[in-house]
C-alpha positions in Angstrom: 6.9 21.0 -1.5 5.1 21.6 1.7 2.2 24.7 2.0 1.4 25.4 6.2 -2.2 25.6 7.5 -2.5 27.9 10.2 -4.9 27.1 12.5 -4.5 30.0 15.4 -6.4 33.0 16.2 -8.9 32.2 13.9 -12.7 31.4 14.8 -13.2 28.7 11.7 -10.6 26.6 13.7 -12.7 26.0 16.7 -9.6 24.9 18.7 -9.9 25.0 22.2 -7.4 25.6 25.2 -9.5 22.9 27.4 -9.2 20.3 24.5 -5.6 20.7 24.5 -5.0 20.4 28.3 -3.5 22.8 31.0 -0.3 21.9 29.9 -0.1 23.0 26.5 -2.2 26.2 25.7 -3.4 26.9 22.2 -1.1 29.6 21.1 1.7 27.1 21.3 0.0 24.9 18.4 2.6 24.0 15.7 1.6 24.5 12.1 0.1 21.6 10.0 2.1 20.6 7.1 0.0 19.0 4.4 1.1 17.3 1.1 -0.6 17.5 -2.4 1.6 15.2 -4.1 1.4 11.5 -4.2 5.0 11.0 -5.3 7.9 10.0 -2.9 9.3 12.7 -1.6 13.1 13.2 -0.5 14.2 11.8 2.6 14.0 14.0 5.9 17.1 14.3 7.6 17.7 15.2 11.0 18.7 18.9 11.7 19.5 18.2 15.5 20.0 15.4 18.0 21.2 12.0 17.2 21.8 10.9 13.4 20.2 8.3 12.1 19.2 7.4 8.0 15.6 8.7 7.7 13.2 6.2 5.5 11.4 7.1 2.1 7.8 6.5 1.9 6.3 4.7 -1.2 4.4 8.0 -2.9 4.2 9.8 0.2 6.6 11.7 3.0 7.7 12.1 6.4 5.8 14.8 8.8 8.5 17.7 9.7 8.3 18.8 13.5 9.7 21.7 15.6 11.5 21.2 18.8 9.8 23.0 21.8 12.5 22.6 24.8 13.2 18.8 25.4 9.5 18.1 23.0 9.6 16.9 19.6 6.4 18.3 18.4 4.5 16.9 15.3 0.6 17.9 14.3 -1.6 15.5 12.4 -5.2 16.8 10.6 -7.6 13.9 10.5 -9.6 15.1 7.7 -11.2 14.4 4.5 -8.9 14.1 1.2 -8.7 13.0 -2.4 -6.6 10.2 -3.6 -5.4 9.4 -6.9 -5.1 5.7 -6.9 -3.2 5.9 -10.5 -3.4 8.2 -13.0 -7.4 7.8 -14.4 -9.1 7.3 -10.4 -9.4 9.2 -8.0 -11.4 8.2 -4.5 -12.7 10.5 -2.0 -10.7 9.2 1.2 -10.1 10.2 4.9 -6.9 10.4 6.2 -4.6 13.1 7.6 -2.7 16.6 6.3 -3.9 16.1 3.1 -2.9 12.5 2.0 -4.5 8.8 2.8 -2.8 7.2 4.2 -1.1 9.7 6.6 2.6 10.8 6.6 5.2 8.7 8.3 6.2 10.1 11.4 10.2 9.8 12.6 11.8 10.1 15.9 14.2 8.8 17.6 14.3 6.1 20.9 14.5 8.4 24.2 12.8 11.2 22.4 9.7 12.8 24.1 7.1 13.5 21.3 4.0 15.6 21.9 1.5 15.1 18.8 -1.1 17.4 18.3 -4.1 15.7 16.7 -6.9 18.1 14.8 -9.9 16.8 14.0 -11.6 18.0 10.6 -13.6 15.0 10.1 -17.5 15.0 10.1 -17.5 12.6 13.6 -15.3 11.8 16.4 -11.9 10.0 16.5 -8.8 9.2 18.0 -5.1 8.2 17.3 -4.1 4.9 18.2 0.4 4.4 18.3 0.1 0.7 17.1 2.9 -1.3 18.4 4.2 1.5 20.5 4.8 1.0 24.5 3.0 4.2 25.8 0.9 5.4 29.4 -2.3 3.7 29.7 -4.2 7.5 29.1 -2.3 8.0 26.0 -3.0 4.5 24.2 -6.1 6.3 21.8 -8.8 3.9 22.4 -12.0 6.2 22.2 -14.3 5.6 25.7 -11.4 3.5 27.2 -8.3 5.4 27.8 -9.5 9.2 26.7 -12.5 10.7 25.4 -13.2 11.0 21.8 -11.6 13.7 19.6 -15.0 15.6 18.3 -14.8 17.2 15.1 -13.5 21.0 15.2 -11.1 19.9 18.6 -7.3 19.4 19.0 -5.9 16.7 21.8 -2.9 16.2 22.5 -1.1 13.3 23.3 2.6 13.3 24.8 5.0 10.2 25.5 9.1 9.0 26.1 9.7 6.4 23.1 10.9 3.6 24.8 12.4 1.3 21.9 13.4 1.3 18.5 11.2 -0.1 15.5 8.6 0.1 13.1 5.3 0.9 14.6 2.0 2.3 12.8 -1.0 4.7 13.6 -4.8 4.7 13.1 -8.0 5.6 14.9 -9.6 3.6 17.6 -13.1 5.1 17.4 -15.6 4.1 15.1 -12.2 2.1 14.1 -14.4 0.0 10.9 -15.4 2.9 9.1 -12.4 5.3 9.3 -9.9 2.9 8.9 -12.0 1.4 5.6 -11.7 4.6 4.7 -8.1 5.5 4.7 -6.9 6.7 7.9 -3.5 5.1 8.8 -0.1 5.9 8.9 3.6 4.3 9.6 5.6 5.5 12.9 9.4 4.9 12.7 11.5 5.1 15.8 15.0 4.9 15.1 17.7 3.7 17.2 19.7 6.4 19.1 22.9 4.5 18.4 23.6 5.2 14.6 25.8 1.5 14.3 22.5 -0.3 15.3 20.9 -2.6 12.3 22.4 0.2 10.3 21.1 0.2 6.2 21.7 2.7 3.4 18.4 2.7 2.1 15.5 2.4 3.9 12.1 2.7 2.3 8.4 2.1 4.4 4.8 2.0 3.3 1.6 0.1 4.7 -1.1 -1.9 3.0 -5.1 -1.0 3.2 -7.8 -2.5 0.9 -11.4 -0.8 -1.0 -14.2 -1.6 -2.7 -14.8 1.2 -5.0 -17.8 0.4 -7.3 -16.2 1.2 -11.6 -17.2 4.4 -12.3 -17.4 5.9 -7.9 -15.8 7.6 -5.8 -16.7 6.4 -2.4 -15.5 3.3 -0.3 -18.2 0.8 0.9 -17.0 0.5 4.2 -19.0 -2.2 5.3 -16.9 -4.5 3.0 -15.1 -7.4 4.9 -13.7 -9.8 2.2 -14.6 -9.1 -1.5 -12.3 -6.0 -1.8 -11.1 -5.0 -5.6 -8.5 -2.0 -5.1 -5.2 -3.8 -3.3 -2.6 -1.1 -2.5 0.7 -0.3 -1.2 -0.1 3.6 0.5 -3.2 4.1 -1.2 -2.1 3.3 -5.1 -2.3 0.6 -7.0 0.6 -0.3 -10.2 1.2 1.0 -11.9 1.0 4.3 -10.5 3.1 3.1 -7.1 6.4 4.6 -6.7 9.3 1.9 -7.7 12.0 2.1 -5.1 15.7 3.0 -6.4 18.6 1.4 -5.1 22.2 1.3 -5.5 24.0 -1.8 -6.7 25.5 -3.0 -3.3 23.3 -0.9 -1.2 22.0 -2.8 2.2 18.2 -2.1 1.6 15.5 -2.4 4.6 11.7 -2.3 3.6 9.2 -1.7 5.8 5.8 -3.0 5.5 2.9 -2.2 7.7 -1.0 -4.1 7.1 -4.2 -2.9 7.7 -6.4 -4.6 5.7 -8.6 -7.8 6.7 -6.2 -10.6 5.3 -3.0 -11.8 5.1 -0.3 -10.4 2.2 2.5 -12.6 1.4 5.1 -10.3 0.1 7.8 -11.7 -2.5 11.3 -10.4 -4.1 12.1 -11.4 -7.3 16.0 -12.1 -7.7 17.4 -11.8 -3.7 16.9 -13.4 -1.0 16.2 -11.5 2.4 16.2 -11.8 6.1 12.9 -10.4 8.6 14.5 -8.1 10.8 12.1 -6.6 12.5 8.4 -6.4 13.7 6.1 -4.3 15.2 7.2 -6.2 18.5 10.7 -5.5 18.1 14.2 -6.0 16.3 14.7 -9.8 15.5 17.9 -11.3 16.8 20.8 -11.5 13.8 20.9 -15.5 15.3 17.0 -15.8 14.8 16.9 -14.4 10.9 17.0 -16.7 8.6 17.1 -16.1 4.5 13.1 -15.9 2.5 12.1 -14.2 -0.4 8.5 -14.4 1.0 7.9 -12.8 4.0 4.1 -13.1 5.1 2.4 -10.3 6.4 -0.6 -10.4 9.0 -3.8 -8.5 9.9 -2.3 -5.5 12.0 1.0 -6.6 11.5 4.4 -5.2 10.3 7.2 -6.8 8.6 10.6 -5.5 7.9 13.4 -7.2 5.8 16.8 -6.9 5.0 18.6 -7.4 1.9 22.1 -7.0 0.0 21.3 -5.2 -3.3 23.7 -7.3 -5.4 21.9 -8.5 -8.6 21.3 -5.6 -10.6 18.4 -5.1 -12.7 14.3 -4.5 -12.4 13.0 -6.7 -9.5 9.5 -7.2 -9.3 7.9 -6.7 -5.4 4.4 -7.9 -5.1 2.2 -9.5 -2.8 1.8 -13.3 -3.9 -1.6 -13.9 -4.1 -2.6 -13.3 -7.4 -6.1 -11.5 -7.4 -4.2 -9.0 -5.1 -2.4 -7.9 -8.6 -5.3 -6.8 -10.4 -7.2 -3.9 -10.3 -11.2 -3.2 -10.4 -10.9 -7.0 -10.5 -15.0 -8.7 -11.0 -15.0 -11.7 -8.9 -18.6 -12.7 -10.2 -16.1 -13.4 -13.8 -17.1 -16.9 -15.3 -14.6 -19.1 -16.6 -14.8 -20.0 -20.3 -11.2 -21.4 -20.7 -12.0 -24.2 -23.0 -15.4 -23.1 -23.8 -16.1 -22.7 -27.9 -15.9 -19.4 -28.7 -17.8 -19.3 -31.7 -20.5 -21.2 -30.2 -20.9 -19.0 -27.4 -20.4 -15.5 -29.2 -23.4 -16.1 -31.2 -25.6 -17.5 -28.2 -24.7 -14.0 -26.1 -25.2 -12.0 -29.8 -28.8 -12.8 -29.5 -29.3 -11.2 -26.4 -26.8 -8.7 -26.5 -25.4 -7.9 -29.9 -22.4 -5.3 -29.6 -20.8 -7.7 -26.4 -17.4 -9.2 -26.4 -17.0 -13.0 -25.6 -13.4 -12.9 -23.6 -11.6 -15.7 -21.6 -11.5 -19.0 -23.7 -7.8 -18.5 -23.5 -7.5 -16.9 -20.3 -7.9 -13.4 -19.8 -4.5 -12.2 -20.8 -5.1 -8.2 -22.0 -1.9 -7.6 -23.7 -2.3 -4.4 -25.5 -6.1 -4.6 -25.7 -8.0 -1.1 -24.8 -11.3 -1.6 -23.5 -13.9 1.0 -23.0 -14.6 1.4 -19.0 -16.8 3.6 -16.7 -15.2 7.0 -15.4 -12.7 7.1 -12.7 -12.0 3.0 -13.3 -9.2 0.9 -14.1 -7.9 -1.5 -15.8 -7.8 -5.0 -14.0 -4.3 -5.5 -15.9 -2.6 -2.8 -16.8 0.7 -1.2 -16.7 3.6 -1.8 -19.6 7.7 -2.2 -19.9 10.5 -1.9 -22.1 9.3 -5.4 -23.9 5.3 -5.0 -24.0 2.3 -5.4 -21.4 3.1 -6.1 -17.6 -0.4 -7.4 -17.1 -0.6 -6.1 -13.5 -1.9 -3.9 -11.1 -3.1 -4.0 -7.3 -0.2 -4.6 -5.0 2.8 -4.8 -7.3 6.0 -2.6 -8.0 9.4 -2.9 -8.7 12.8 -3.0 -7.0 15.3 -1.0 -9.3 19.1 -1.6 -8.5 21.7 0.0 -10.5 25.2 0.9 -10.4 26.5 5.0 -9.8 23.1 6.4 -8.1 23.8 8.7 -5.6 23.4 8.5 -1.6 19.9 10.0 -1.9 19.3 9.7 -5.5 15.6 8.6 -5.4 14.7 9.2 -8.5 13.8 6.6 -11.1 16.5 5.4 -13.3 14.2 4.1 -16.2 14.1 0.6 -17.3 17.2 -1.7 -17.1 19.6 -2.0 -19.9 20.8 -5.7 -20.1 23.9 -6.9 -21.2 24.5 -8.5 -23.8 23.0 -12.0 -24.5 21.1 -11.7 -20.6 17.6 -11.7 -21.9 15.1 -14.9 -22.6 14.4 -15.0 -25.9 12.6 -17.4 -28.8 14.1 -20.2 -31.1 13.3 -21.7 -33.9 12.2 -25.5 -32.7 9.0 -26.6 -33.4 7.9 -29.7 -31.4 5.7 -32.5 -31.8 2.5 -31.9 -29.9 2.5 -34.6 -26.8 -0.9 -36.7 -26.1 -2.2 -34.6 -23.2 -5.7 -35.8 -21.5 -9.2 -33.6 -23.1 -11.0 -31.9 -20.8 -14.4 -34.4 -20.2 -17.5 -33.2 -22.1 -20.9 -33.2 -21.0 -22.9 -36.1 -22.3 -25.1 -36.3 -25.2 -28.6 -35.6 -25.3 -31.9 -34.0 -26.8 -30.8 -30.8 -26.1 -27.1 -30.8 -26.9 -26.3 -33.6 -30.0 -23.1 -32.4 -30.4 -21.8 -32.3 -26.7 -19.4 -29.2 -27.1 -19.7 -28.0 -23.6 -17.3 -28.7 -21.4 -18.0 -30.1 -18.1 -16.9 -28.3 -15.0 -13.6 -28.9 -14.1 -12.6 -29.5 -10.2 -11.7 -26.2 -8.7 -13.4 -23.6 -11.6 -17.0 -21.9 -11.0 -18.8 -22.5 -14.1 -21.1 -21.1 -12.7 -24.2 -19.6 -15.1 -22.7 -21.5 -18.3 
């Protein structure tokens, strides 16, 4: 699954001894793993020191290390890479061994890592251990606590973990740009005592946000709010992993947030409990039971749950355009608008257009044409017809008989018998419900079919 770069004894590499510092020479580099998949790989399991079970990442993996004395050594490669949102886009990212975001990197507390950081990137950069309690000269704030990592250098930077958790890493030099552009990553540090917040699945991943005009390739970086790809490690539904679980499994998931709002993450069918943040473990006595757990800017969220309703569980965040994909904000609203009237008003100007949204904007099984390397805004279908998502949205599959570290997915839920919604026969009388208010009659429009704008909608350009 892995391929190794090698990045010693060769001129191209351009890594120095100096960079690295006295302490570690440059023949003592470790190998670079990279990945070229974007599907979740198989946990990593320990092959010394203390046991502990190792998290899955959502279409990603976990960065393998070599032990060097009393050193867990790991090497990251900020670089550029491609990254196939879903299956039909594709965005030209940075990030690090060959993925955006980055692969999760696992230790243990009381371990002494030593992380080698490569920098392949056209400008300078650094590695920031968000959340992490580390020496002041090994915090990764470009200018503040080290110099910056120029392109073609290694650094190195080497640190006791100190406490348990879920912790992330990203640059902290030119920290806008980089970071809009994909580079980020999820740190675990597990406990050292195995009977600690113990879980039998334990899956991780971290939000980031893009504006990628339909039909590019290329971020706009300089994007603060009006973002249109939402995703959970760089993919959007319904090309994001779902995450397998065995009926009576205790399931931790681990979210990490990076982009420039808020994400209110919801379970369908369980309730949870937060048990930890990027601050630290939360008290049994302080959890209480959610199914929304809200995520802030720079923040991480785990939550615990009991796997005990079986079935397909939908995982999303909650606020609605963050479901959607290439989603056009600049959209009017024509719910309510006559469609008639209005197709043949547009037909004079443009003849082959489509008038959608006088009954919302429900796709179903439609197929529209679209620009290269864009998709859908709703997409994505199930075992009874369209899901209508996209964005930030996946699903929790719990079944009976799947193996300890059976990850693979079990296809859609059968339901028993006589478990499923369905439709009856009953036809009602229609109530009196109030008409939408209608613009007033005049010279210009005898017939007063347009609606008036309704409190709350842009009608905007109607």
């Amino acid at each position: 699954m892995l391929s190794r770069r090698h990045f010693i004894g060769t001129a191209a590499a351009v890594i120095s001894a100096n960079a690295v510092t006295g302490r570690v020479q440059a023949a003592n580099i470790p190998e670079a793993p990279t990945m070229d998949k974007a599907t979740m790989q198989p946990p990593l399991h320990p092959t010394s020191g203390p046991d502990y079970r190792p998290v899955v990442t959502l279409n990603g993996w976990s960065l393998p290390w070599r032990m060097n004395g009393d050193w867990k050594e790991f090497h990251l490669v900020a670089e550029p890479v491609v990254r196939e949102f879903a299956d039909g886009m594709k965005a030209n990212l940075w990030g690090y061994n060959g993925q955006a975001p980055g692969p999760t990197i696992e230790a243990v507390e009381g371990d002494n890592v030593r992380i080698f950081v490569t920098n392949r990137l056209p400008e300078h950069t650094t590695v920031h251990w968000h959340g992490m309690i580390v020496p002041n000269g090994m915090d990764g704030v470009g200018g503040l606590n080290q110099p910056h990592i120029k392109p073609g250098k290694t650094f190195v930077y080497e640190f006791e973990l100190k406490k348990s958790g879920t912790f992330m890493y990203h640059p902290h030099s030119d920290e806008m740009v980089q970071m809009a552009m994909g580079m980020m990553g999820m740190f675990i540090v597990h406990p050292r005592d195995p009977a600690f917040h113990p879980v039998d699945r334990d899956f991780v991943f971290i939000m980031s946000t893009y504006l990628i005009d339909p039909g590019t390739y290329l971020p706009k970086v300089n994007e603060m709010t009006d973002f249109n790809m939402w995703t959970f490690n760089s993919r959007v539904f319904p090309g994001i992993d779902p995450l397998p679980v065995r009926l009576g499994d205790r399931v931790r998931v681990r979210v990490g947030n990076l982009t420039m709002t808020n994400h209110p993450i919801h379970l369908h069918g369980h309730s949870f409990a937060v048990s930890c943040t990027d601050g630290g473990w939360v008290p049994e006595s302080a959890q209480w039971p959610e199914v929304t757990t809200d995520v802030p800017v720079g923040a991480v969220r785990a939550f615990d749950l009991l796997a005990d309703n079986p079935g397909d569980w939908a995982l999303h965040c909650h606020k609605a355009h963050h479901t959607m994909n290439a989603m056009g904000h600049d959209m009017r609203n024509f719910i309510g608008v006559s469609k008639p009237d209005l197709a043949r008003a547009i037909g004079k100007l443009a003849p082959d257009a489509m008038v959608m949204g006088q009954a919302g904007v429900a796709m179903g099984d439609m197929e529209m044409p679209t620009p290269d390397n864009t998709l859908m805004m709703m997409t994505g279908s199930g075992q009874f017809g369209p899901i209508e998502m996209g964005g930030m949205f996946t699903v929790m599959k719990i079944r009976e008989g799947l193996g300890r570290d059976d990850y693979a997915d079990p296809g859609p839920y059968k339901y028993p018998a006589g478990t499923i919604a369905y439709e009856i026969e009953a036809p009602m009388p229609e109530p009196p419900r109030q008409q939408p208010t209608k613009a007033p009659a005049g010279p210009n429009n005898p017939k007063a079919t347009k609606p008036m704008p309704m409190k709350g909608m842009d009608m905007k350009g109607m």
